[in-house]
N, CA, C and O atoms as a GROMACS GRO file, in nm:
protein
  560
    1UNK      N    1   1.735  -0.286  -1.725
    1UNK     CA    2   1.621  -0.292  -1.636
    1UNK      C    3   1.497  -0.327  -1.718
    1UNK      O    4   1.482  -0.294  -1.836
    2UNK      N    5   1.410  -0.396  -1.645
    2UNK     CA    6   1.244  -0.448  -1.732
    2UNK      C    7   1.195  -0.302  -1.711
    2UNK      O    8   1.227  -0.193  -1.664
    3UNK      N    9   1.081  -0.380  -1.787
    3UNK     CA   10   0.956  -0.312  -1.790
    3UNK      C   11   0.860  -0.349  -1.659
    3UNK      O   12   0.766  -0.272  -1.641
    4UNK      N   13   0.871  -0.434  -1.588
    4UNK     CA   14   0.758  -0.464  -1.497
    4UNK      C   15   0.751  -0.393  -1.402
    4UNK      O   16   0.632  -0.376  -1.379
    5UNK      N   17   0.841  -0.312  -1.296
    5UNK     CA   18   0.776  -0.267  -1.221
    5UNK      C   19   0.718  -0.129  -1.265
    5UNK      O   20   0.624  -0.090  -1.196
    6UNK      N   21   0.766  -0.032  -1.390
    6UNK     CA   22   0.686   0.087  -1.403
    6UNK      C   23   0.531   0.026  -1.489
    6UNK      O   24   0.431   0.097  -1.496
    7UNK      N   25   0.536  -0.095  -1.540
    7UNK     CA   26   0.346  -0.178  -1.564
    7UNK      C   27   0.312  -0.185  -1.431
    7UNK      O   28   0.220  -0.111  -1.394
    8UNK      N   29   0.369  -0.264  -1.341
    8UNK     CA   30   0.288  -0.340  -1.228
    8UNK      C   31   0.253  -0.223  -1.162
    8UNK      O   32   0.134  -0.216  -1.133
    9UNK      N   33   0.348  -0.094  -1.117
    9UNK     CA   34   0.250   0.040  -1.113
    9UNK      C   35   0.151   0.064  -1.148
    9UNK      O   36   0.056   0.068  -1.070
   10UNK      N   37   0.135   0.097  -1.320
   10UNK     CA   38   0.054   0.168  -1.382
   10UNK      C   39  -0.068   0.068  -1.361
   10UNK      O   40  -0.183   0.111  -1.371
   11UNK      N   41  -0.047  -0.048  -1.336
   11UNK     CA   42  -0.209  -0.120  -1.382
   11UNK      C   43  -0.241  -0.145  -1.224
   11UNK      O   44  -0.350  -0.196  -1.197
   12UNK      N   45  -0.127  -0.102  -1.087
   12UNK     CA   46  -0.188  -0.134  -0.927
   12UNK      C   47  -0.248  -0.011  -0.890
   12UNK      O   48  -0.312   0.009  -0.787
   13UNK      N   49  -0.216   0.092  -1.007
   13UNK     CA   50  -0.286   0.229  -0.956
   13UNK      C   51  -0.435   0.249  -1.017
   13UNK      O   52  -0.500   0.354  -1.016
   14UNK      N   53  -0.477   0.120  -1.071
   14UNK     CA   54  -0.640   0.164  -1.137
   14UNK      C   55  -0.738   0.067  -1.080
   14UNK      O   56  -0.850   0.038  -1.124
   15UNK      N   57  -0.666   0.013  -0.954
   15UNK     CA   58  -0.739  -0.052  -0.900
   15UNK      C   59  -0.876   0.038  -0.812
   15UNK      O   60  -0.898   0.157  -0.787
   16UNK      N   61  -0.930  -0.059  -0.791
   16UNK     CA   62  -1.087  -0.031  -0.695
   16UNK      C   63  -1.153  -0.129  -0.730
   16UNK      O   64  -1.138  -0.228  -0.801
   17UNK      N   65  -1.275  -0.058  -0.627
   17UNK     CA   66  -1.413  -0.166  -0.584
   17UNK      C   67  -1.464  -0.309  -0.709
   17UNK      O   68  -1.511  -0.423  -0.706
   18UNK      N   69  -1.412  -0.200  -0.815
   18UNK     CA   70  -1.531  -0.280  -0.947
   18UNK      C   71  -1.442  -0.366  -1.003
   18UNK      O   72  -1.495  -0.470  -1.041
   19UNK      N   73  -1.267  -0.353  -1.029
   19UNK     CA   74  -1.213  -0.406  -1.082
   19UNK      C   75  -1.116  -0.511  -1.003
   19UNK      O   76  -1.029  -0.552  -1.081
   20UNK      N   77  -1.108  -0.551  -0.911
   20UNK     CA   78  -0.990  -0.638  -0.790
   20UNK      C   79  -0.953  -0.738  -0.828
   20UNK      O   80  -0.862  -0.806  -0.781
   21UNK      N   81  -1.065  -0.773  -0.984
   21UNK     CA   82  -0.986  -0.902  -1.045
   21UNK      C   83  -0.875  -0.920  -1.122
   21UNK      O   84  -0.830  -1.028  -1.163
   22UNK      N   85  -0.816  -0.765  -1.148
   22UNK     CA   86  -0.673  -0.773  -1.157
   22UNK      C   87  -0.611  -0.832  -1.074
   22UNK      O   88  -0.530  -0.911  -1.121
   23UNK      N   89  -0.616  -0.825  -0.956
   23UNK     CA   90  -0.507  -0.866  -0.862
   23UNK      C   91  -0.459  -0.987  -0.924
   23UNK      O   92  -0.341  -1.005  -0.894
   24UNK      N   93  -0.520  -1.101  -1.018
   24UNK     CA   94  -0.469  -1.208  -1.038
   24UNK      C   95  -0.402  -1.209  -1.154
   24UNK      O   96  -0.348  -1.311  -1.195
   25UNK      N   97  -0.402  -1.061  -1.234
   25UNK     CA   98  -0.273  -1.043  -1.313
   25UNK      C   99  -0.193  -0.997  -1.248
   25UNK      O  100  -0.088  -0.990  -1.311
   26UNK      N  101  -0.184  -0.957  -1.147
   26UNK     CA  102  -0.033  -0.918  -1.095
   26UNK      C  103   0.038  -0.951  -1.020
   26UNK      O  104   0.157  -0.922  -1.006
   27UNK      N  105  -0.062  -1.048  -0.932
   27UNK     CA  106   0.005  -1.116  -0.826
   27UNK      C  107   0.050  -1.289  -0.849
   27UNK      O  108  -0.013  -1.331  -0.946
   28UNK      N  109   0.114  -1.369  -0.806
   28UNK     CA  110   0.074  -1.472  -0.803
   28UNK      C  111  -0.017  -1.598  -0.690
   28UNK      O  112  -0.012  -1.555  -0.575
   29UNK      N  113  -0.070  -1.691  -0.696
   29UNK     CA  114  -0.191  -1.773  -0.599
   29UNK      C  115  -0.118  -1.785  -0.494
   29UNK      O  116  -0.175  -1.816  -0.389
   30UNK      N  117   0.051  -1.761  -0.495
   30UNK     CA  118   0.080  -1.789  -0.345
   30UNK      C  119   0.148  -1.640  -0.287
   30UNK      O  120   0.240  -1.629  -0.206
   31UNK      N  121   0.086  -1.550  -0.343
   31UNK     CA  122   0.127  -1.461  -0.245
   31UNK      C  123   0.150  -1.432  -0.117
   31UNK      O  124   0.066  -1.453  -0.030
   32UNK      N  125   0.274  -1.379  -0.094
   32UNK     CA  126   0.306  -1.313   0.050
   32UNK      C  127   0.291  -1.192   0.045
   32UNK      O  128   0.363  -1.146  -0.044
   33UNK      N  129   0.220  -1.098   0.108
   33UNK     CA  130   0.183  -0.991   0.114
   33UNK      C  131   0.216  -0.929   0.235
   33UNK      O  132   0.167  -0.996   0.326
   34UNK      N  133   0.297  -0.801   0.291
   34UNK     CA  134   0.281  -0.769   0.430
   34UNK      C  135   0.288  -0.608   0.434
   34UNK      O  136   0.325  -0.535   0.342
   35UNK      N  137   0.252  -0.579   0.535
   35UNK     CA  138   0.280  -0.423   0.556
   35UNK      C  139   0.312  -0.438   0.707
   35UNK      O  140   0.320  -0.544   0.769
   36UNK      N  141   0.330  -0.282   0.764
   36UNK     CA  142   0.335  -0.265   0.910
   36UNK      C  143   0.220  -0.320   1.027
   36UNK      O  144   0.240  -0.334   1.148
   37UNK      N  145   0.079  -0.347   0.944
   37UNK     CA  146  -0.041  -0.361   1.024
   37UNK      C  147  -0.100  -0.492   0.967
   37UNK      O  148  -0.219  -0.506   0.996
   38UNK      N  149  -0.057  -0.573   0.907
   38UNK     CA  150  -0.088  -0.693   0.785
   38UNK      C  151  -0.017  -0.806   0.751
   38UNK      O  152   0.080  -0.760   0.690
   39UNK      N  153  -0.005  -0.933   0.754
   39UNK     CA  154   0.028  -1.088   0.718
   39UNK      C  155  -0.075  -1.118   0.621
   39UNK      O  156  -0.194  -1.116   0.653
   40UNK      N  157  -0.032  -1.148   0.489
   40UNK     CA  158  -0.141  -1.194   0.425
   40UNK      C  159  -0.050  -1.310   0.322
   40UNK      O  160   0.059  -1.295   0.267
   41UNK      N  161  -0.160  -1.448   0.323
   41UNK     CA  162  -0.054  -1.540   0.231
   41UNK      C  163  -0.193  -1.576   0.142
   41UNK      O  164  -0.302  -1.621   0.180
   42UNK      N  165  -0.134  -1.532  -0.017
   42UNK     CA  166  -0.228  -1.605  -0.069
   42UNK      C  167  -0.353  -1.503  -0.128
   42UNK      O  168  -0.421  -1.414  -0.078
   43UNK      N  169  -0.346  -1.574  -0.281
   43UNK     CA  170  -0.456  -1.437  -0.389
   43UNK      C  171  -0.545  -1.450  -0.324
   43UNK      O  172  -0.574  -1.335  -0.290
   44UNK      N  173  -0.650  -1.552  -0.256
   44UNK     CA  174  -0.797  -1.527  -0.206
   44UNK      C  175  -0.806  -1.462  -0.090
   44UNK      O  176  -0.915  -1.412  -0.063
   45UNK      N  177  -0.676  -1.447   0.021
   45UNK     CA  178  -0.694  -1.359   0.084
   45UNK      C  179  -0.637  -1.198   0.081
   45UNK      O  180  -0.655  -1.112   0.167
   46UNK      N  181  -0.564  -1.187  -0.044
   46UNK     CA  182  -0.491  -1.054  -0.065
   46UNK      C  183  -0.663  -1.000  -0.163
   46UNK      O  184  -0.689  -0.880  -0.157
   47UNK      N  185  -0.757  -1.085  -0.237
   47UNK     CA  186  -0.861  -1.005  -0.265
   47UNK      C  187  -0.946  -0.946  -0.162
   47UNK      O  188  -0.985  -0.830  -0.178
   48UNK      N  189  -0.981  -1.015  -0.053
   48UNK     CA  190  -1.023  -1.006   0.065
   48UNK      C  191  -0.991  -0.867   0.150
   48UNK      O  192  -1.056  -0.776   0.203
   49UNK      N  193  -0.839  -0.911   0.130
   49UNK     CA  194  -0.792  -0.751   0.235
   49UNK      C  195  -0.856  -0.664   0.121
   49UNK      O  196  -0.948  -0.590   0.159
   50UNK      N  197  -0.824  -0.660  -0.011
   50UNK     CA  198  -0.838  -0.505  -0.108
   50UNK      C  199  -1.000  -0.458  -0.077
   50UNK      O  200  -1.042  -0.348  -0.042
   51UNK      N  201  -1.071  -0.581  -0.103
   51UNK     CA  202  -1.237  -0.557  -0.088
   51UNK      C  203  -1.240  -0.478   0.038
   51UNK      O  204  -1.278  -0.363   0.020
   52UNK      N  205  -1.217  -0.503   0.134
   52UNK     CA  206  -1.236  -0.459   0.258
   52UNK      C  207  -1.160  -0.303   0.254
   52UNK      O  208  -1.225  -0.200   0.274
   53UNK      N  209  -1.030  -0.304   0.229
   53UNK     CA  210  -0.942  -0.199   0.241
   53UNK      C  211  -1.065  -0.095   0.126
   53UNK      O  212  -1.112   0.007   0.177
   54UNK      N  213  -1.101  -0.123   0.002
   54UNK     CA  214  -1.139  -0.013  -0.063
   54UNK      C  215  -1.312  -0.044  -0.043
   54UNK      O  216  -1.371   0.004  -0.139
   55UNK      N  217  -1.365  -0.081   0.012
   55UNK     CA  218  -1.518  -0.106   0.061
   55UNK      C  219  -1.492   0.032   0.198
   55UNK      O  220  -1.576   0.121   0.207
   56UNK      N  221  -1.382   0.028   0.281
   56UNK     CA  222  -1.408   0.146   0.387
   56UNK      C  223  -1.314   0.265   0.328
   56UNK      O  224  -1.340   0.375   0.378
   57UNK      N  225  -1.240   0.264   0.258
   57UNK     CA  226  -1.186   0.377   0.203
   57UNK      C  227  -1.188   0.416   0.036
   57UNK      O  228  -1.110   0.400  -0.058
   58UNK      N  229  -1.349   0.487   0.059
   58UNK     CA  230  -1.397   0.544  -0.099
   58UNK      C  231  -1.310   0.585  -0.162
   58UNK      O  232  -1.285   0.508  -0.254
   59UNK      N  233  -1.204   0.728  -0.160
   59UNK     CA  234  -1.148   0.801  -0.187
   59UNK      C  235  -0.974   0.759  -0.180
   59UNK      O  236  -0.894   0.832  -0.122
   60UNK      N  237  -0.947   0.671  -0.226
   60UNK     CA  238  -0.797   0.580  -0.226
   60UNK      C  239  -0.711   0.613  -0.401
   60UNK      O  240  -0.776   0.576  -0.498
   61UNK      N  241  -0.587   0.674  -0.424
   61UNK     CA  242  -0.496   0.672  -0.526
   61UNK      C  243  -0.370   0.690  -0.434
   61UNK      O  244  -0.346   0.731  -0.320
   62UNK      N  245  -0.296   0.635  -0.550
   62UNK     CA  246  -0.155   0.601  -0.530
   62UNK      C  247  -0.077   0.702  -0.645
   62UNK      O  248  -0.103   0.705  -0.765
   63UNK      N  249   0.028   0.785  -0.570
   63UNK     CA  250   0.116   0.835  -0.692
   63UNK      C  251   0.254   0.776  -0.724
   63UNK      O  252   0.348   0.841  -0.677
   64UNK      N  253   0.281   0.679  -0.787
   64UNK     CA  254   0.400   0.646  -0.778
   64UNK      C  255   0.544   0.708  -0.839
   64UNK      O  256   0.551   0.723  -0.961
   65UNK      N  257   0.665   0.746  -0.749
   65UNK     CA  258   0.746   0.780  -0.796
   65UNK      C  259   0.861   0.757  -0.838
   65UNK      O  260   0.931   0.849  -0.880
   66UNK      N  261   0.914   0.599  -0.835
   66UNK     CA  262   1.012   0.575  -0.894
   66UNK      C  263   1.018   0.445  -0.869
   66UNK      O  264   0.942   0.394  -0.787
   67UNK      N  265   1.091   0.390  -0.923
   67UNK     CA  266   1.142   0.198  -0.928
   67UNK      C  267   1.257   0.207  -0.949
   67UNK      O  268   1.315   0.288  -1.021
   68UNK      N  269   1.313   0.096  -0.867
   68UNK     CA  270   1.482   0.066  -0.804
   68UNK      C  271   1.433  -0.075  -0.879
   68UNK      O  272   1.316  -0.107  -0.857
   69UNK      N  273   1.501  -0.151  -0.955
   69UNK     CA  274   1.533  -0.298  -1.008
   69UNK      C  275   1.670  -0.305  -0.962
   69UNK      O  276   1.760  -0.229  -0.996
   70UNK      N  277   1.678  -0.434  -0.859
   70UNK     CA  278   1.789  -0.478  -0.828
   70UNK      C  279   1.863  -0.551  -0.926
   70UNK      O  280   1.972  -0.517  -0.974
   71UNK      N  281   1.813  -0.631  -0.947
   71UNK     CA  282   1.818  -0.755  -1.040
   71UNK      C  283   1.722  -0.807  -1.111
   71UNK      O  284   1.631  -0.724  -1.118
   72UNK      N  285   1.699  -0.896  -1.162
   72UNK     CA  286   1.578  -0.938  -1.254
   72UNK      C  287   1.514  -1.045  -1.143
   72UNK      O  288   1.547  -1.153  -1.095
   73UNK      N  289   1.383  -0.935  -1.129
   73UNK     CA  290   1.286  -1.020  -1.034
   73UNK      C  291   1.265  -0.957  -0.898
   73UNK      O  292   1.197  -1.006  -0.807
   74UNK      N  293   1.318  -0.868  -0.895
   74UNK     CA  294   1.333  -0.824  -0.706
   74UNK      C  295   1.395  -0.649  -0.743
   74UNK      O  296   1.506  -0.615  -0.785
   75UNK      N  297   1.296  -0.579  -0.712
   75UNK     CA  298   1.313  -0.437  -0.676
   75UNK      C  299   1.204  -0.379  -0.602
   75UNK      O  300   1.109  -0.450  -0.570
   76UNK      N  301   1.210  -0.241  -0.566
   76UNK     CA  302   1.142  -0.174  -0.511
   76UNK      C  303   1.058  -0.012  -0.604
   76UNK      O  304   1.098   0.044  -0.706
   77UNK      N  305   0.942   0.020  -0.523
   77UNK     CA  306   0.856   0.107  -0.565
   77UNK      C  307   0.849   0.238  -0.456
   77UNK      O  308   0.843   0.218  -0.334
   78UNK      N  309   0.850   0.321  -0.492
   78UNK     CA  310   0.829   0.439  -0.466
   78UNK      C  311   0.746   0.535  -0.443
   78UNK      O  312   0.781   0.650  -0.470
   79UNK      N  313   0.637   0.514  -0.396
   79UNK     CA  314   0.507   0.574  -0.352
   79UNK      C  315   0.429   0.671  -0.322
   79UNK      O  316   0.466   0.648  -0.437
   80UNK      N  317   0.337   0.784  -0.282
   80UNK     CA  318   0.274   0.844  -0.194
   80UNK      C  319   0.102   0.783  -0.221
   80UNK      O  320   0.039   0.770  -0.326
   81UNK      N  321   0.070   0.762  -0.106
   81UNK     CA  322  -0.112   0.741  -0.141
   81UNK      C  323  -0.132   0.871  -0.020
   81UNK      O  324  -0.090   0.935   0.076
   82UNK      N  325  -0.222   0.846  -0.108
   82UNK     CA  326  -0.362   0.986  -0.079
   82UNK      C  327  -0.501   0.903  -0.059
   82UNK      O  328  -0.554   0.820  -0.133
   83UNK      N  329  -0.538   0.950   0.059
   83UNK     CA  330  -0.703   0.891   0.063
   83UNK      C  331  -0.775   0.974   0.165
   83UNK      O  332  -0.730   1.083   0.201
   84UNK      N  333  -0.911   0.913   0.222
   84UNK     CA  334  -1.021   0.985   0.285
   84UNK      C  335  -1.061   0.866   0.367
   84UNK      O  336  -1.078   0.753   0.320
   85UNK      N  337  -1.074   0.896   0.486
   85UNK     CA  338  -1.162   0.806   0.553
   85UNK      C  339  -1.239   0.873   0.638
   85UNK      O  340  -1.193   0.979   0.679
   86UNK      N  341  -1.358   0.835   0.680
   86UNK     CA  342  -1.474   0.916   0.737
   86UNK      C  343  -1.427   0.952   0.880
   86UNK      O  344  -1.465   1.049   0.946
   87UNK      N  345  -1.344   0.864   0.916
   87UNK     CA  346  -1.316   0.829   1.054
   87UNK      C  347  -1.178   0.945   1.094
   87UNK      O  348  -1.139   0.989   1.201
   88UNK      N  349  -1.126   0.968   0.936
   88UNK     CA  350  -0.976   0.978   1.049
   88UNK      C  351  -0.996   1.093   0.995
   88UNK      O  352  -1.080   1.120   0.909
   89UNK      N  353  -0.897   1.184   1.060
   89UNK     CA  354  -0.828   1.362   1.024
   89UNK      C  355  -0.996   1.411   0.972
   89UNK      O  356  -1.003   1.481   0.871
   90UNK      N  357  -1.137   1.368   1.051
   90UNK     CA  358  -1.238   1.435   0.978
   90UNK      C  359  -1.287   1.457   0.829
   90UNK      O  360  -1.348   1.546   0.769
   91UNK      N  361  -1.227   1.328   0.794
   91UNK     CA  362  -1.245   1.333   0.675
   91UNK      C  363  -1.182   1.390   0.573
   91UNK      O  364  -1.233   1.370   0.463
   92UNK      N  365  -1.054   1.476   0.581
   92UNK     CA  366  -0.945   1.541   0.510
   92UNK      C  367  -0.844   1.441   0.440
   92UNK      O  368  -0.790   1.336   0.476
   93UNK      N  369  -0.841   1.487   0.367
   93UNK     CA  370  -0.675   1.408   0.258
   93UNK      C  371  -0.608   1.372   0.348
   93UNK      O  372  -0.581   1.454   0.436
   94UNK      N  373  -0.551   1.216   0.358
   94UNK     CA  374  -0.456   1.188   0.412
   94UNK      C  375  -0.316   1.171   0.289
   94UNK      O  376  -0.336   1.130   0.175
   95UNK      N  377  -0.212   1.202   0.329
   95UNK     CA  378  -0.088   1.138   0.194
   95UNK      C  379  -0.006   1.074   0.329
   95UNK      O  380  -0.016   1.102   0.448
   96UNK      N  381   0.079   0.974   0.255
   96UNK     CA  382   0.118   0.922   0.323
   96UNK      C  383   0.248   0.838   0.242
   96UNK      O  384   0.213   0.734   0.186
   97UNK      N  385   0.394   0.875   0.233
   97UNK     CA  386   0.496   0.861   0.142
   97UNK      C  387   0.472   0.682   0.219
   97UNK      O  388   0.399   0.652   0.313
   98UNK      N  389   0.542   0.611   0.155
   98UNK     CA  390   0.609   0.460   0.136
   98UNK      C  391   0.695   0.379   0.015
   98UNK      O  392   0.727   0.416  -0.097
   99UNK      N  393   0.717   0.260   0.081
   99UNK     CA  394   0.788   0.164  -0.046
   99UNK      C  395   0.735   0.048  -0.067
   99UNK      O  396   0.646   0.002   0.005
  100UNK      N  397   0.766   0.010  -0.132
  100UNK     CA  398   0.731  -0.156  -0.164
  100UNK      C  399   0.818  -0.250  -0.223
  100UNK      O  400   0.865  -0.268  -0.336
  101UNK      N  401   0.825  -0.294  -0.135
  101UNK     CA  402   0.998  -0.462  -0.184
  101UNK      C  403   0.860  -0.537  -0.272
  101UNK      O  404   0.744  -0.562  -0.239
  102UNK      N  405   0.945  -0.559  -0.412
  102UNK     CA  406   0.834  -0.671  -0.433
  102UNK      C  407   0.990  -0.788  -0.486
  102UNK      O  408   1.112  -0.781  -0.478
  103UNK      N  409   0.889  -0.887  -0.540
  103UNK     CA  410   1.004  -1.003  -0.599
  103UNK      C  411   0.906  -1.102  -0.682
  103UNK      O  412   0.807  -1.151  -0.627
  104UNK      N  413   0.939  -1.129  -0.817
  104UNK     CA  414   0.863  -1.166  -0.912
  104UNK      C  415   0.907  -1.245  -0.980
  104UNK      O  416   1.028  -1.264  -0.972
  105UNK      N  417   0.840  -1.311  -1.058
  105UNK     CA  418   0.886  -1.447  -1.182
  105UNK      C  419   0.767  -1.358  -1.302
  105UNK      O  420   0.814  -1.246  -1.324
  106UNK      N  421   0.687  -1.372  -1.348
  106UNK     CA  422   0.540  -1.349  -1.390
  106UNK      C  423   0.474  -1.260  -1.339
  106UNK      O  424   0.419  -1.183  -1.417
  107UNK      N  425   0.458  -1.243  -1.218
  107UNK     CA  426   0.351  -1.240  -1.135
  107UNK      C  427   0.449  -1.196  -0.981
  107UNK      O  428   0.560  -1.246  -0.960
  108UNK      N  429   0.395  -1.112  -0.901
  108UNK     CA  430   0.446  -1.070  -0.802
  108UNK      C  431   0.426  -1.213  -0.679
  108UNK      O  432   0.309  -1.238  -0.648
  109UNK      N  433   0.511  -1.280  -0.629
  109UNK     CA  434   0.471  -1.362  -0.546
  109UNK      C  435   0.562  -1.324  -0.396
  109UNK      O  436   0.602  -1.405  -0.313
  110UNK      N  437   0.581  -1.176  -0.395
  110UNK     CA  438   0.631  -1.155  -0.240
  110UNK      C  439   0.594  -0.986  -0.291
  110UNK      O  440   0.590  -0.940  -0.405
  111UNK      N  441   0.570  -0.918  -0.154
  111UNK     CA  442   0.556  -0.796  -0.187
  111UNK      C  443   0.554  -0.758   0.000
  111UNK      O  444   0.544  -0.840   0.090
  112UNK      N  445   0.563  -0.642   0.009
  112UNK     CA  446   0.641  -0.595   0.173
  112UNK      C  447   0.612  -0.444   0.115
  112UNK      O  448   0.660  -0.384   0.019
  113UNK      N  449   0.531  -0.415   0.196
  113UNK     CA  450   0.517  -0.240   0.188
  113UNK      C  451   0.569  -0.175   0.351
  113UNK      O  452   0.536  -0.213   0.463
  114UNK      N  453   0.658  -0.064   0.310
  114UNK     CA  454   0.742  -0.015   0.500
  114UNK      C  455   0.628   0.114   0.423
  114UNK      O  456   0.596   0.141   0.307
  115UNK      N  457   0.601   0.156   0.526
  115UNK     CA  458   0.573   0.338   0.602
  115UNK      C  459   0.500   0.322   0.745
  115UNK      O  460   0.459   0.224   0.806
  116UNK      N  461   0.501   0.467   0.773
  116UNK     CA  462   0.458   0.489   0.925
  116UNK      C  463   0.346   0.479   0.948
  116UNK      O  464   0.267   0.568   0.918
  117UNK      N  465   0.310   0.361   1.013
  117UNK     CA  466   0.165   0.312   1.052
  117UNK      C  467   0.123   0.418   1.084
  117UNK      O  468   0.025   0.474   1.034
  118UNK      N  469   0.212   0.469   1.198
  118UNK     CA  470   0.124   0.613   1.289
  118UNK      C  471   0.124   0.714   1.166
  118UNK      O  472   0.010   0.762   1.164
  119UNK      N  473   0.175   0.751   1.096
  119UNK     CA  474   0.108   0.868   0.995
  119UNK      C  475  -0.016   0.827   0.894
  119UNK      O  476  -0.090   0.902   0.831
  120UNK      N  477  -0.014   0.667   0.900
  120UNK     CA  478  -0.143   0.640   0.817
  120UNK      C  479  -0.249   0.640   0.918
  120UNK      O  480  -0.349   0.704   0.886
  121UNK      N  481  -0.251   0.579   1.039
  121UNK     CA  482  -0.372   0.623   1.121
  121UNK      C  483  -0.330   0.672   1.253
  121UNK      O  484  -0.400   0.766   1.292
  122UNK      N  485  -0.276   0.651   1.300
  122UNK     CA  486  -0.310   0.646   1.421
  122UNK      C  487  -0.263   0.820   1.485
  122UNK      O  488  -0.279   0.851   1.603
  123UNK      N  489  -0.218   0.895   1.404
  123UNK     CA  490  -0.193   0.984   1.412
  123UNK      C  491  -0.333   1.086   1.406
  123UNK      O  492  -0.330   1.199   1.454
  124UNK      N  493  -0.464   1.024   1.333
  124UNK     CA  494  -0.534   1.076   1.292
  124UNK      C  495  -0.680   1.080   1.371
  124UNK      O  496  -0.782   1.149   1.369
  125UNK      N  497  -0.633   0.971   1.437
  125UNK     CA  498  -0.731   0.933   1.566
  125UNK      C  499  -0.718   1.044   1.646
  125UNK      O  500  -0.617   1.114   1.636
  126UNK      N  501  -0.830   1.078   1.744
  126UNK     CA  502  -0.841   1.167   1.810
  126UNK      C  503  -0.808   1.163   1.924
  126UNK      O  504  -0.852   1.055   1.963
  127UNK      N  505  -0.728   1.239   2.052
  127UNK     CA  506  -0.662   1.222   2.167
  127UNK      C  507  -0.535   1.142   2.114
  127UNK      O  508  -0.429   1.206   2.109
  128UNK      N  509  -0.536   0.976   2.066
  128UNK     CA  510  -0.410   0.930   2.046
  128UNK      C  511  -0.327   0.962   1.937
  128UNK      O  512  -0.218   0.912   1.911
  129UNK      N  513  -0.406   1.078   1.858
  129UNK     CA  514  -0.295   1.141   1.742
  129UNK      C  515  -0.226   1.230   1.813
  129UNK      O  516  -0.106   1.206   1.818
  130UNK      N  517  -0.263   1.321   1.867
  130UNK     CA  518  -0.212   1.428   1.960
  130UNK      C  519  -0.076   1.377   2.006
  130UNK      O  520   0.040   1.415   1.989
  131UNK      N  521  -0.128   1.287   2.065
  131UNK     CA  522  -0.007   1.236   2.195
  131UNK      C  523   0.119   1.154   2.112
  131UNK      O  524   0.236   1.128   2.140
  132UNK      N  525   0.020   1.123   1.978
  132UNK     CA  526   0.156   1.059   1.921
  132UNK      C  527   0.236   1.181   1.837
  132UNK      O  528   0.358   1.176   1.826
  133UNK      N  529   0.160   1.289   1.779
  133UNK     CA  530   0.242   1.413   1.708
  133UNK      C  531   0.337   1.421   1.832
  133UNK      O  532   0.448   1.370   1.824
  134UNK      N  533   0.304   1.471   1.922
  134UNK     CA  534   0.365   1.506   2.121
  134UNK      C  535   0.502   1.473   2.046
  134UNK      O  536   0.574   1.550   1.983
  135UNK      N  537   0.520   1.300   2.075
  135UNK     CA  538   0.591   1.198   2.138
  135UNK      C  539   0.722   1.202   2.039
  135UNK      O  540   0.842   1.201   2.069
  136UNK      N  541   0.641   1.206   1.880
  136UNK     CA  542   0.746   1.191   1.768
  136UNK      C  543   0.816   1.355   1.775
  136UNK      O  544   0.939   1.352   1.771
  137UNK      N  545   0.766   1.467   1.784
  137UNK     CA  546   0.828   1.646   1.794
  137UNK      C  547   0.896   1.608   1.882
  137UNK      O  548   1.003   1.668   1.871
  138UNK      N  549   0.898   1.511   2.003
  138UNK     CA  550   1.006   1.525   2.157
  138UNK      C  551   1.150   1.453   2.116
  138UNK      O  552   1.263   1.494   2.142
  139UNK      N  553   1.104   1.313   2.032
  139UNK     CA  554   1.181   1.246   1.961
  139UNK      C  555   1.321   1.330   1.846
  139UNK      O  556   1.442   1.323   1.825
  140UNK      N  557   1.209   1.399   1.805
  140UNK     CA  558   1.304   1.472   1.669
  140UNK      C  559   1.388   1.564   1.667
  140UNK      O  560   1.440   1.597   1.560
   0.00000   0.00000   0.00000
């Protein structure tokens, strides 16, 4: 197994506001980027989302816990982020476990993050968190 995905961790976890011009060490210009709430193709708009993503959420780290290498070039990451937003849960710690498919040459040029939209927000919203805690306890 490489070395890249426990680096591409260590150097995606010191990101913020001041520094985003990493992204172009780690990613490559034609990135595919996606999550549950997100389509993004391409470094000038994956800087775009980060500016924005850490311009409304001051209080953003990532703990990462493990890397799966499939093969050379394509594995997965192991996650929890922790953050604050003014808006949601009143301002309290959110954590929130996930993964991340990435697939690489150099430079990450596909990356796919899965977790539960509704535990990153929408759970945290007021009236429609309720109803979604409700819905998922009736579920389980």
């Amino acid at each position: 197994m490489s070395a890249f995905l426990p680096r591409f961790a260590e150097r995606f976890a010191t990101l913020d506001t001041h520094n985003l011009d990493l992204l172009g060490d780690l990613y490559s210009e034609d990135v595919a980027f996606r999550d549950p709430l997100h389509q993004i193709s391409g470094l000038p708009a994956l800087r775009a989302y980060f500016a924005q993503l850490y311009a409304n959420v001051p209080d953003v780290h990532y703990r990462f816990e493990g890397t799966d290498e499939l093969e050379p070039g394509h594995g997965y990451i192991r996650w929890t982020l922790h953050f604050r937003h003014p808006r949601l849960a009143r301002g309290e710690l959110i954590s929130l476990q996930g993964c991340s498919h990435l697939r690489w040459h150099e430079r990450v040029h596909f990356h796919q993050d899965y977790f539960d939209a509704g535990a990153l927000l929408y759970e945290h919203v007021p009236v429609m968190g309720g109803a979604i805690r409700w819905l998922k306890g009736r579920l389980a």
